[in-house]
ZAPALO-511889 format. One record per residue (C-alpha): residue in three letters; residue number from 1; x, y, z. Coordinates in steps of 0.5 Angstrom, whole numbers, plus 500, padded with zeros to 3 digits. Example, Ala and Ser with C-alpha at 12.3 -4.5 7.8 and 13.67 -1.06 7.14 Angstrom:
2
{code: ALA	pos: 1	X: 525	Y: 491	Z: 516}
{code: SER	pos: 2	X: 527	Y: 498	Z: 514}
//
This chain:
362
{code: UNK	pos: 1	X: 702	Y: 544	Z: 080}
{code: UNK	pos: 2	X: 696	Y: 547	Z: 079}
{code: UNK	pos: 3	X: 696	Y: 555	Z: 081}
{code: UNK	pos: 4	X: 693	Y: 560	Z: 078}
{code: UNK	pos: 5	X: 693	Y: 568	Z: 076}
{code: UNK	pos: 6	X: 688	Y: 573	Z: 080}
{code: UNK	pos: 7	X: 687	Y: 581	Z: 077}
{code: UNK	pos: 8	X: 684	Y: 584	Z: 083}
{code: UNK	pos: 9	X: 681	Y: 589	Z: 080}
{code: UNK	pos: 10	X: 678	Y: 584	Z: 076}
{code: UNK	pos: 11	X: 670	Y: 582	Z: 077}
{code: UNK	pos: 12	X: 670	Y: 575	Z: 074}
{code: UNK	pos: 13	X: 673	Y: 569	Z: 076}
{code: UNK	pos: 14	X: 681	Y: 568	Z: 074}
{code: UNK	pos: 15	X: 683	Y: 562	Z: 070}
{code: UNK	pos: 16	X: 688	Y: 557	Z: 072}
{code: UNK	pos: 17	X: 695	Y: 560	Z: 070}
{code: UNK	pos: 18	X: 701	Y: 560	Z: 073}
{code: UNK	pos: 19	X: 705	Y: 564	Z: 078}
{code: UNK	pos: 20	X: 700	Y: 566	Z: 084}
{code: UNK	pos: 21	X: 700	Y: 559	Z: 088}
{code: UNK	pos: 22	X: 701	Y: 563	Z: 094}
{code: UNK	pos: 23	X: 693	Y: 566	Z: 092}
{code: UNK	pos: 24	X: 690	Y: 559	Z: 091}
{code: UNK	pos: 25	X: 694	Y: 556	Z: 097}
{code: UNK	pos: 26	X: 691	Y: 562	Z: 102}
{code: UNK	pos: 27	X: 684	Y: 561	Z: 100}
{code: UNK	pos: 28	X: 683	Y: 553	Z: 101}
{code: UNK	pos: 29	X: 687	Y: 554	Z: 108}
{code: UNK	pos: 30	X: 683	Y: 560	Z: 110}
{code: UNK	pos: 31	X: 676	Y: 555	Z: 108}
{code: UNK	pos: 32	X: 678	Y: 549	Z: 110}
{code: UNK	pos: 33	X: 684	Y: 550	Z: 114}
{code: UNK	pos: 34	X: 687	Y: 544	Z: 109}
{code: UNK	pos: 35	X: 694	Y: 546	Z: 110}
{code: UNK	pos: 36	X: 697	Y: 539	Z: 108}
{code: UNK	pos: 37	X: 693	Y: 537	Z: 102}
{code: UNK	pos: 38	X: 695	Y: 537	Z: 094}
{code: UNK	pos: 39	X: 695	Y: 543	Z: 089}
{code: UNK	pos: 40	X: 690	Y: 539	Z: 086}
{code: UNK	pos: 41	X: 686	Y: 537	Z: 091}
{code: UNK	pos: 42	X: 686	Y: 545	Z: 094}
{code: UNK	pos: 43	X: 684	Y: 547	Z: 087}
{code: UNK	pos: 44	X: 678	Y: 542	Z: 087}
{code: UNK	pos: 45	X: 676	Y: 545	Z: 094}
{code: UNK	pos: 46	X: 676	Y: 551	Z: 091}
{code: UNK	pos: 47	X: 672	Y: 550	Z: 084}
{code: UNK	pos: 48	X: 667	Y: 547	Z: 088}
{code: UNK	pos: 49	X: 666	Y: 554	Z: 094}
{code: UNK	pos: 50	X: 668	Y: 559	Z: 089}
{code: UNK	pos: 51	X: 663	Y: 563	Z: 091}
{code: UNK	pos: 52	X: 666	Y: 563	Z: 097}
{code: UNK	pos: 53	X: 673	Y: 564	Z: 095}
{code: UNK	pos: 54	X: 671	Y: 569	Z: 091}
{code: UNK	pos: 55	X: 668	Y: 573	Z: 096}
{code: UNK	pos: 56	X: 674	Y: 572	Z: 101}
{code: UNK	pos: 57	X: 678	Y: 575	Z: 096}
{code: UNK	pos: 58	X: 674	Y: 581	Z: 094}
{code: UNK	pos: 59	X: 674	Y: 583	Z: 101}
{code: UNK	pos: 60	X: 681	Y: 582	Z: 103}
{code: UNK	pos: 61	X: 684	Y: 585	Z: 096}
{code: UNK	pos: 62	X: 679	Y: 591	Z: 099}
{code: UNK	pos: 63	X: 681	Y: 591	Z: 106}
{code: UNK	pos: 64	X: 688	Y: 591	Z: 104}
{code: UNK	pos: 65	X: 688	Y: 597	Z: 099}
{code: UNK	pos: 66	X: 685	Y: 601	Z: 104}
{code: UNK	pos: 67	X: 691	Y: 600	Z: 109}
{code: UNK	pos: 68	X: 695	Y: 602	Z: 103}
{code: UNK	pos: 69	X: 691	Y: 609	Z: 102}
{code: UNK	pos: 70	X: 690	Y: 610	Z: 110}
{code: UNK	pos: 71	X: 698	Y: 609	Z: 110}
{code: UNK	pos: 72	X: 699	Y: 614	Z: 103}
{code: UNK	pos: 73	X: 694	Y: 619	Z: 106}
{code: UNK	pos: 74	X: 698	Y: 619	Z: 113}
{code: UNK	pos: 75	X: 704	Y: 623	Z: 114}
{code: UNK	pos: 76	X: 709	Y: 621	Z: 117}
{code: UNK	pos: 77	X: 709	Y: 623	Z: 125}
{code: UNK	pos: 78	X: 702	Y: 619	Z: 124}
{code: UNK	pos: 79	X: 706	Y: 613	Z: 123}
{code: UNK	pos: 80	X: 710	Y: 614	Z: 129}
{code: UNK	pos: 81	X: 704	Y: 615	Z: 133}
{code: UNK	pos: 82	X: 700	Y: 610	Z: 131}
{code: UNK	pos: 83	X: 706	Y: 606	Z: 134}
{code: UNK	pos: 84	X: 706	Y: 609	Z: 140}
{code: UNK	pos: 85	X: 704	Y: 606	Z: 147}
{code: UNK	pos: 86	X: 701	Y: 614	Z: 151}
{code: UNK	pos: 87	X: 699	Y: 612	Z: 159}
{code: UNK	pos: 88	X: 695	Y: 618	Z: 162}
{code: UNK	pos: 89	X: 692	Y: 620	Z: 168}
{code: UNK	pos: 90	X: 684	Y: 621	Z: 169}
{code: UNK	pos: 91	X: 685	Y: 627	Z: 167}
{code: UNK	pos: 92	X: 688	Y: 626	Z: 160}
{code: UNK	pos: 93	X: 695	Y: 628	Z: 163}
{code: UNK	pos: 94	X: 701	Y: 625	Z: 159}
{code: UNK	pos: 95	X: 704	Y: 621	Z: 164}
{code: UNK	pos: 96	X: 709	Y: 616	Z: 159}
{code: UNK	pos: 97	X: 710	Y: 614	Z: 153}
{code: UNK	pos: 98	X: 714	Y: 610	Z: 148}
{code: UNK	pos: 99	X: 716	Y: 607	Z: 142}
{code: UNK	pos: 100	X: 713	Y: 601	Z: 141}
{code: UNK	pos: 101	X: 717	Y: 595	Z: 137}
{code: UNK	pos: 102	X: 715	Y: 590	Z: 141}
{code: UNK	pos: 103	X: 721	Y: 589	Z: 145}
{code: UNK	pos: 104	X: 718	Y: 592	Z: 152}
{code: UNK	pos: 105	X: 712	Y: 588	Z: 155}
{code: UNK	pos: 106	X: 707	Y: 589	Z: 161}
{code: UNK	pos: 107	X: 713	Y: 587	Z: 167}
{code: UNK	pos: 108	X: 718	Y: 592	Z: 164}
{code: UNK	pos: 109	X: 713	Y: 597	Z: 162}
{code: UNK	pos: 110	X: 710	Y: 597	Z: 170}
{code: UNK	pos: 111	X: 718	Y: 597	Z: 172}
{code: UNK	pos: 112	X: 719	Y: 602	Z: 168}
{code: UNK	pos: 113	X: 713	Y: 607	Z: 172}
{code: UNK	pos: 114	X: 716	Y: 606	Z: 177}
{code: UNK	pos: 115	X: 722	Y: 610	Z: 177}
{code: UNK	pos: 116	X: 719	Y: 615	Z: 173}
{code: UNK	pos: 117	X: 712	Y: 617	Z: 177}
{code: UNK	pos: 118	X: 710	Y: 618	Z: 183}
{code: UNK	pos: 119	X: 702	Y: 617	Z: 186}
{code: UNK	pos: 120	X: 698	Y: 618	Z: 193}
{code: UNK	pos: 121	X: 697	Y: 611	Z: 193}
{code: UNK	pos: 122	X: 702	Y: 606	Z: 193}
{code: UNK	pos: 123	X: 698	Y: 600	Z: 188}
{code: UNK	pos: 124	X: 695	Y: 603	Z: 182}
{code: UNK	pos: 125	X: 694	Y: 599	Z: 175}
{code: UNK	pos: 126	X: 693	Y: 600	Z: 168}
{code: UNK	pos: 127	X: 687	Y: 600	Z: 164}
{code: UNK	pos: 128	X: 686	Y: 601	Z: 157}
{code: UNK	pos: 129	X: 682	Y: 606	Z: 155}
{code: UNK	pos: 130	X: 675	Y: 607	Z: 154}
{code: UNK	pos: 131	X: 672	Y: 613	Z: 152}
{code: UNK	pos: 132	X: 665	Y: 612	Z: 154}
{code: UNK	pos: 133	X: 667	Y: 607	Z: 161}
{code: UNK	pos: 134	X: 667	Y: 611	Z: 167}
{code: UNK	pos: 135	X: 674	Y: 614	Z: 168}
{code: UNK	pos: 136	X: 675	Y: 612	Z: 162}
{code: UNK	pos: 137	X: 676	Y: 605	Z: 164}
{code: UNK	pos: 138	X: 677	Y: 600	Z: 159}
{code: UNK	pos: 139	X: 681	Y: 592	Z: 160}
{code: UNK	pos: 140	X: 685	Y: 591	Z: 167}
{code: UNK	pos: 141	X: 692	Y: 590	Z: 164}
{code: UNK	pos: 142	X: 696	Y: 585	Z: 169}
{code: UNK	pos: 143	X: 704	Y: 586	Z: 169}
{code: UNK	pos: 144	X: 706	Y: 580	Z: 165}
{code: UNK	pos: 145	X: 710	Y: 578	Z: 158}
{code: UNK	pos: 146	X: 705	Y: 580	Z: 154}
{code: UNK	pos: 147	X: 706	Y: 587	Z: 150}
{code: UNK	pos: 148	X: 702	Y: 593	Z: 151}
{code: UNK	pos: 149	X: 699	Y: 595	Z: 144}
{code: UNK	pos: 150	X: 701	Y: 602	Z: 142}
{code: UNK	pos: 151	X: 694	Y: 605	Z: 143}
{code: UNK	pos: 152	X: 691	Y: 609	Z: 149}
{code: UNK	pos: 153	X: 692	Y: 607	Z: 156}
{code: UNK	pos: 154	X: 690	Y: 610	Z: 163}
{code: UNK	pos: 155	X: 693	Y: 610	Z: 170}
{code: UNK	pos: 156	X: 688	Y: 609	Z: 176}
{code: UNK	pos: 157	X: 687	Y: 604	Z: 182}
{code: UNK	pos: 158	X: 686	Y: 597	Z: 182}
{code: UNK	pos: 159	X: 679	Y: 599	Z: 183}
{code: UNK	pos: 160	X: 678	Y: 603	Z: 178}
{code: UNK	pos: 161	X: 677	Y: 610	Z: 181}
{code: UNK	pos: 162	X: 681	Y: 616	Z: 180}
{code: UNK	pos: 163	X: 688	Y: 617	Z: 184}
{code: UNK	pos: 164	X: 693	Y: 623	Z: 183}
{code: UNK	pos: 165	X: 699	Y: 622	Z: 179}
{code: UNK	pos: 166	X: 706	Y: 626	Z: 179}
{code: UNK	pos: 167	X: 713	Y: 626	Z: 175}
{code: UNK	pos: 168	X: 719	Y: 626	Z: 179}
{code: UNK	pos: 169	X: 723	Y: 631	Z: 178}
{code: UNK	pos: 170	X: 729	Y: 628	Z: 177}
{code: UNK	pos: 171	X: 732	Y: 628	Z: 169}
{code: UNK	pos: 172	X: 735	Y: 624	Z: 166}
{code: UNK	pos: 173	X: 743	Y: 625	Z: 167}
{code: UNK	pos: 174	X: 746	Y: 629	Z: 161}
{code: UNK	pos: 175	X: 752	Y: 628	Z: 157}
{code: UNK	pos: 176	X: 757	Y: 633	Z: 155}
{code: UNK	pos: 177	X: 761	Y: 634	Z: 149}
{code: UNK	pos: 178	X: 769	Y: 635	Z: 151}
{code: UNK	pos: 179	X: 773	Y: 638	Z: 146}
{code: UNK	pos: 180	X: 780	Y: 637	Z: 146}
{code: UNK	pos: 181	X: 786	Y: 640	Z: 142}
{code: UNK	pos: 182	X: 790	Y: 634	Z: 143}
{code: UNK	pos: 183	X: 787	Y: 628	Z: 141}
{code: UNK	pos: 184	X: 793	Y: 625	Z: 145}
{code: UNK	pos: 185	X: 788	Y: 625	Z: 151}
{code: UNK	pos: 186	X: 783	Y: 621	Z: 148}
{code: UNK	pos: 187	X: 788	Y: 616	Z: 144}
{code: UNK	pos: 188	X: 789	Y: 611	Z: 151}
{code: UNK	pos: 189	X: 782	Y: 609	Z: 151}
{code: UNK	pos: 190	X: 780	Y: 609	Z: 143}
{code: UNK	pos: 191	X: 787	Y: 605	Z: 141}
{code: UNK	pos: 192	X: 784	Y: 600	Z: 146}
{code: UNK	pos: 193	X: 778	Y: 599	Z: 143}
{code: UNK	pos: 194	X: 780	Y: 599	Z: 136}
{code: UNK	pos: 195	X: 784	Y: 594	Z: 138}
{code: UNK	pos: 196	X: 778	Y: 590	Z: 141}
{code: UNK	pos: 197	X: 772	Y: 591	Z: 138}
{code: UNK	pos: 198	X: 773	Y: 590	Z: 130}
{code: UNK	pos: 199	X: 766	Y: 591	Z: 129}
{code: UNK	pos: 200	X: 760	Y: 596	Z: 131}
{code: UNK	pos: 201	X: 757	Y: 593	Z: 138}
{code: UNK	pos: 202	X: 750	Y: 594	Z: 135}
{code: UNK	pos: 203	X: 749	Y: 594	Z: 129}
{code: UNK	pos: 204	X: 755	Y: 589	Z: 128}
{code: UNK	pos: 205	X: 757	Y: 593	Z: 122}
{code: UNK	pos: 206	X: 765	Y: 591	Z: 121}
{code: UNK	pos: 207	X: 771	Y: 596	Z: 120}
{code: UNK	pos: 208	X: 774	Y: 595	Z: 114}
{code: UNK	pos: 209	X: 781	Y: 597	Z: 111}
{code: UNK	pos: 210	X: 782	Y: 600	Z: 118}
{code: UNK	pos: 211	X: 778	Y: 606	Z: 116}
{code: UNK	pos: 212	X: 775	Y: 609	Z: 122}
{code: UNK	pos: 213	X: 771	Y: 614	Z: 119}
{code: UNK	pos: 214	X: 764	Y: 611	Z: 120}
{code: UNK	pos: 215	X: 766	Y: 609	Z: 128}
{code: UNK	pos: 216	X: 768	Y: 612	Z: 135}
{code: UNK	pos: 217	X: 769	Y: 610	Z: 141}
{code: UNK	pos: 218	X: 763	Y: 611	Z: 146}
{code: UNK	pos: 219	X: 763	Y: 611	Z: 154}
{code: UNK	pos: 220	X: 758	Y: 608	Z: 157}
{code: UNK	pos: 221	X: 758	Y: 611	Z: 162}
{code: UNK	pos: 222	X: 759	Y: 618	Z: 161}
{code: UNK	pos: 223	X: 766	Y: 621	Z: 164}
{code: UNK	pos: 224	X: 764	Y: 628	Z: 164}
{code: UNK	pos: 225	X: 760	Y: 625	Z: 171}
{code: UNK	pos: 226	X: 767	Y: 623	Z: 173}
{code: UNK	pos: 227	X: 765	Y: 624	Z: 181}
{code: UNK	pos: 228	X: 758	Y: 621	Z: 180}
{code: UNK	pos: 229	X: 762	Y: 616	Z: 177}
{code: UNK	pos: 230	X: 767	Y: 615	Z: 184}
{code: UNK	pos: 231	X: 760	Y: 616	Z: 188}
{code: UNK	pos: 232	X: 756	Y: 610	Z: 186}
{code: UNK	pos: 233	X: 763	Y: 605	Z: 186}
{code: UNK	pos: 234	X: 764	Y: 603	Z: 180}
{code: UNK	pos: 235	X: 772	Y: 605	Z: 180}
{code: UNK	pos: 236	X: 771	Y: 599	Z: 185}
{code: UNK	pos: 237	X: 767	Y: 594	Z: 179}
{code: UNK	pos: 238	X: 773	Y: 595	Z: 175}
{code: UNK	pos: 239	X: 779	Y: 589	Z: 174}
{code: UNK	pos: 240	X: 782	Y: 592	Z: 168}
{code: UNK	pos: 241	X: 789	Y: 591	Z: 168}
{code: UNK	pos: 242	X: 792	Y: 598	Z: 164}
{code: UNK	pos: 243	X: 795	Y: 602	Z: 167}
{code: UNK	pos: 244	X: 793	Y: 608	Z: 170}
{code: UNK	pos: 245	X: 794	Y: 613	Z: 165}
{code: UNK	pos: 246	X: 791	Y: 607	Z: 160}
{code: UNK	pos: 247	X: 785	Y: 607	Z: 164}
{code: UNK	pos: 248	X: 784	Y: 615	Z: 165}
{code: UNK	pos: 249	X: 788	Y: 616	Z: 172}
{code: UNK	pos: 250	X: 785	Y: 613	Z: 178}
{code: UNK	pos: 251	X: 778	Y: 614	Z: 177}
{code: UNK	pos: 252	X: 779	Y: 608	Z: 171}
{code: UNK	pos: 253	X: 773	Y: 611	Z: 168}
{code: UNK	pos: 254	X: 777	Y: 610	Z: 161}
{code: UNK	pos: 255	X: 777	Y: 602	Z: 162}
{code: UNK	pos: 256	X: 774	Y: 598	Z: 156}
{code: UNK	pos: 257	X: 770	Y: 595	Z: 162}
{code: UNK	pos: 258	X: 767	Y: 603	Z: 160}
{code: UNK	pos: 259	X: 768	Y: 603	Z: 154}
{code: UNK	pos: 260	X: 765	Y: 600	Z: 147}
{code: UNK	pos: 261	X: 765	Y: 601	Z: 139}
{code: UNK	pos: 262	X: 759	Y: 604	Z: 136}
{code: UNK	pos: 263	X: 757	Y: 607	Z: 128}
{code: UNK	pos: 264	X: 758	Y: 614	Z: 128}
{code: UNK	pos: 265	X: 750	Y: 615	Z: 128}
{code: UNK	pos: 266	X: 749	Y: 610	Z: 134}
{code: UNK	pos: 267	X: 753	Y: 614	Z: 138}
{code: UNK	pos: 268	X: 749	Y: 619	Z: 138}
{code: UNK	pos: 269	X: 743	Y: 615	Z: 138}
{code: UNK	pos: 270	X: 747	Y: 612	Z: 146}
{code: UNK	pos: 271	X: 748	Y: 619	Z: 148}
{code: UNK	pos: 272	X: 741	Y: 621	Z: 147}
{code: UNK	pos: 273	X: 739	Y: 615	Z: 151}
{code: UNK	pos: 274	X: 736	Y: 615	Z: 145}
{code: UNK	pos: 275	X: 736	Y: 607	Z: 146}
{code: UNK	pos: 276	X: 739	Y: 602	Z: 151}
{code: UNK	pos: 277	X: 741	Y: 595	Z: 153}
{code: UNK	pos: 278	X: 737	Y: 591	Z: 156}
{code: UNK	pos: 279	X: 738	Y: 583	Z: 155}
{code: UNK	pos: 280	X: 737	Y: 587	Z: 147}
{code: UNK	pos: 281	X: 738	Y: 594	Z: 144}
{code: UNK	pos: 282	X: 730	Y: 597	Z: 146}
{code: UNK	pos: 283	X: 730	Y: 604	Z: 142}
{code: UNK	pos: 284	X: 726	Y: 609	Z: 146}
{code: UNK	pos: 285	X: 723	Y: 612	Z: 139}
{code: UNK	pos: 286	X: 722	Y: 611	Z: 132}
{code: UNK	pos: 287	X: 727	Y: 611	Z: 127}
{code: UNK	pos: 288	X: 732	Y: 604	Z: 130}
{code: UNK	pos: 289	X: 729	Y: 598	Z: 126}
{code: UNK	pos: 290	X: 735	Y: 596	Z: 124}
{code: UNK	pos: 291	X: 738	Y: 595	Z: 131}
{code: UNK	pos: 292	X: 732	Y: 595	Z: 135}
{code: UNK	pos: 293	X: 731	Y: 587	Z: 138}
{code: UNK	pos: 294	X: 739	Y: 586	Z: 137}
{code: UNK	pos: 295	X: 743	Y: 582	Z: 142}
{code: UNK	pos: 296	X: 749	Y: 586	Z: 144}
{code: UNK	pos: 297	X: 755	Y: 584	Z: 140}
{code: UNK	pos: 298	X: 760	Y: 582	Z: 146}
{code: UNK	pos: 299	X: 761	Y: 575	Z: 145}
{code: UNK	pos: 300	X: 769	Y: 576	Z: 141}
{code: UNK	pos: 301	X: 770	Y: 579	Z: 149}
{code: UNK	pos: 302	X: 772	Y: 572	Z: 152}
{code: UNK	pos: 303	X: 777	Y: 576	Z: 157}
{code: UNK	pos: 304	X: 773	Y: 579	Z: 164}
{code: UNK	pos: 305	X: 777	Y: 584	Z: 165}
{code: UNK	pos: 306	X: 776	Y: 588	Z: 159}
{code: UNK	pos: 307	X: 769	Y: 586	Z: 158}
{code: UNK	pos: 308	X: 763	Y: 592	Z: 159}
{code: UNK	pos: 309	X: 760	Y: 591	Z: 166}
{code: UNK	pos: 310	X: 752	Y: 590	Z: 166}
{code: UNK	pos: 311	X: 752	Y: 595	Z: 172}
{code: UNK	pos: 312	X: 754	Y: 601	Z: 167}
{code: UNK	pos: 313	X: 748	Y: 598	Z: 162}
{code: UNK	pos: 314	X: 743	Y: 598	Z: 167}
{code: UNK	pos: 315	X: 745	Y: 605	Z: 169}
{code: UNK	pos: 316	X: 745	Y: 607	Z: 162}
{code: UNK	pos: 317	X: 738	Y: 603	Z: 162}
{code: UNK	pos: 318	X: 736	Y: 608	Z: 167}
{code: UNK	pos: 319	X: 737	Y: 614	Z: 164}
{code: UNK	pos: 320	X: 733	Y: 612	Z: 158}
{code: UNK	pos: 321	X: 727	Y: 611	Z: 162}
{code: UNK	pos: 322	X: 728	Y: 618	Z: 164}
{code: UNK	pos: 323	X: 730	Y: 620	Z: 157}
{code: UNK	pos: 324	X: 723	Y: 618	Z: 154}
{code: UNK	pos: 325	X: 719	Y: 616	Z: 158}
{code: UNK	pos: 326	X: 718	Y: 621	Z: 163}
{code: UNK	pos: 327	X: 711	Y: 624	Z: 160}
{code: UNK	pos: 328	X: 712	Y: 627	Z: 154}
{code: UNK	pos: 329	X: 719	Y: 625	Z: 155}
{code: UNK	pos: 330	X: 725	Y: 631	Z: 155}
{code: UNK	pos: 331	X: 727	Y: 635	Z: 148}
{code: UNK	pos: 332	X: 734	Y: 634	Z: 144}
{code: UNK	pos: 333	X: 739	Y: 637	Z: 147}
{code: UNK	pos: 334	X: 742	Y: 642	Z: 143}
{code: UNK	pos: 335	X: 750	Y: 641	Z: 144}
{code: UNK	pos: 336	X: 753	Y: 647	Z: 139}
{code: UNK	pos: 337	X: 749	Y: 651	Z: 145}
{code: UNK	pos: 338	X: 754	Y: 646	Z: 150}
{code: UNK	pos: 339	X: 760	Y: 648	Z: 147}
{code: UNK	pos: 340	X: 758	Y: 655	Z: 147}
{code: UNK	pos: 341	X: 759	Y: 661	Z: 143}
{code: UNK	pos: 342	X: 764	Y: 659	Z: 137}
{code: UNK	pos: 343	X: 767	Y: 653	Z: 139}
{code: UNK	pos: 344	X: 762	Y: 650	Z: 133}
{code: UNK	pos: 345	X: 766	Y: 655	Z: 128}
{code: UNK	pos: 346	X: 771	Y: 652	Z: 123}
{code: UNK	pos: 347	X: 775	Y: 658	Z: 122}
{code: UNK	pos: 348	X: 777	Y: 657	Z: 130}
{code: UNK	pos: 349	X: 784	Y: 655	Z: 128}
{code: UNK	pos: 350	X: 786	Y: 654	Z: 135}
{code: UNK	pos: 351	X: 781	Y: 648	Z: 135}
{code: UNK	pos: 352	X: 780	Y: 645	Z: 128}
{code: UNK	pos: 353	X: 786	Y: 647	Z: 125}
{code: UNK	pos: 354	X: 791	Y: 641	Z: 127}
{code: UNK	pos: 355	X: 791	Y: 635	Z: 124}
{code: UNK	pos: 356	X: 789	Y: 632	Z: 132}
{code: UNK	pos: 357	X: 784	Y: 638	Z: 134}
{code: UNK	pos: 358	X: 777	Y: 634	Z: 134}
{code: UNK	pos: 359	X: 771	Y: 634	Z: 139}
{code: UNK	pos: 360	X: 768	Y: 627	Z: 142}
{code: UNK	pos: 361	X: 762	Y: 625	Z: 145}
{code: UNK	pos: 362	X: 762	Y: 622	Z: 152}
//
């Protein structure tokens, strides 16, 4: 095997060594598209176009090394941003933005504007941005499967002219803490979980030992919004067999067909609408690489009746989309605030001091 060994602060032509095959094999593919021939015929390509060769690499050992200081220099917001899809109006008002990781096309980002905007016409479209166009008017970008690269966008009617755009006022539906001094009170529906989820349903990480302490048992549909709940018939959805005290009496809001093992930090993440389920996990913001794309673990669920329903996952979806997209999206909810003064006090032994005193999200 013929490879060879390149310095790339070195002015003067490597010599043929060993262990940068990977260098060798670019090259000739990058010259000569020659993807199916030997090491010996690449490297007798490659003497005969040094010139060539050399120069391309000189160019791609600069361009790379500049990325590397671009990428030090820049803190990490930057990063962030530089990975974020903005929308804006032809006023420069932040109409929607998101985190890019290449889950969200065209289509989904169309549908998505759709619940969260409202305009004086009802066809608009999205054009990229062009600072010195008309309107700043750049590309038509359709609804479709491609992704929107993160960048600057902006919203206008099909022909390109200036039309007023406004948020809804609706926000996204808020998830409370409960606090409970007897954990009696939650033990029917985190028993019945623990018994069917042997594993986190994102990031497929298992329990072992029976230790729970990395896992709680999240509500995908927050029970705190019981009467919401009751209002848009999802009691009716539910075919799970427990009982009613099981289910969390006759609202069945406690059903497993509502409830799902997350990690501790997911949990969170899901009562943030930090992230959502569509066919995948699409995480609204930065800081999710490691489930973001993943398909919800439910396959181990075979029986209907204690499987999570779709309905709970689009209205979850829903919320997300207000959550993070609407503008700049809404601030963190503080939920020591929640619980009011002292509850977060440790010393409150009328709380904490039990063995059973604990505080969940829902």
């Amino acid at each position: 095997m013929v490879t060879i060994t390149v310095d790339p602060n070195s002015e003067t032509p490597p010599n043929f060594m060993s262990d940068e095959h990977r260098i060798l094999r670019e090259t000739v593919i990058e010259v000569h598209g020659a993807d199916r021939m030997s090491d010996e015929q690449a490297a007798a390509l490659l003497l005969k176009n040094w010139n060539v060769f050399w120069e391309r690499r000189k160019t791609k050992w600069i361009e790379e090394r500049e990325e590397r200081e671009r990428e030090a220099a820049m803190g990490q917001d930057e990063r962030d941003n530089a990975n974020t899809v903005f929308l804006r109006d032809f006023e420069g008002n932040l109409v929607s933005k998101f985190y890019q990781y290449g889950l969200i096309d065209w289509e989904q980002f169309h549908a998505c504007l759709k619940i969260i905007i409202c305009t004086s016409t009802p066809v608009w479209a999205i054009f990229e941005f062009a600072e010195n166009a008309s309107h700043g008017r750049g590309p038509l970008c359709s609804p479709g499967p491609a992704n929107p690269k993160p960048g600057n966008y902006v919203i206008l009617s099909p022909g390109g002219d200036p039309i007023p755009v406004t948020l809804v006022s609706q926000c996204a539906r808020r998830r409370h803490l409960t606090t409970s001094n007897t954990g009696s009170k939650r033990h029917h529906y985190r028993d019945r979980v623990r018994q069917r989820d042997p594993f986190c349903l994102m990031s497929g990480r298992a329990v072992r030992q029976n230790l729970y302490d990395r896992f709680q048992s999240a509500h995908i549909f927050p029970r705190a919004h019981d009467m919401e709940w009751i209002k848009k018939g999802y009691s009716s959805l539910i075919t799970d067999s427990a009982s009613d005290q099981e289910l969390g009496g006759p609202t069945k809001i406690d059903s497993l067909q509502n409830m799902m093992l997350l990690s501790t930090d997911l949990h969170h993440a899901w009562d943030n609408y930090r992230l959502a389920r569509g066919h995948i996990i699409i995480p609204f913001v930065p800081g999710y690489e490691d489930v973001a794309g993943k398909v919800l673990l439910l396959n181990h669920i075979t029986d209907p009746t204690i499987r999570p329903l779709d309905e709970l996952f689009r209205d979850h979806f829903f919320q997300a989309v207000l959550r993070n997209m609407k503008g700049a999206g809404e601030p963190s909810w503080d939920y020591e605030d929640a619980l009011g003064d002292g509850m977060m006090d440790l010393s409150r032994t009328d709380i904490w001091g039990s063995e059973e005193g604990c505080t969940t999200c829902t």
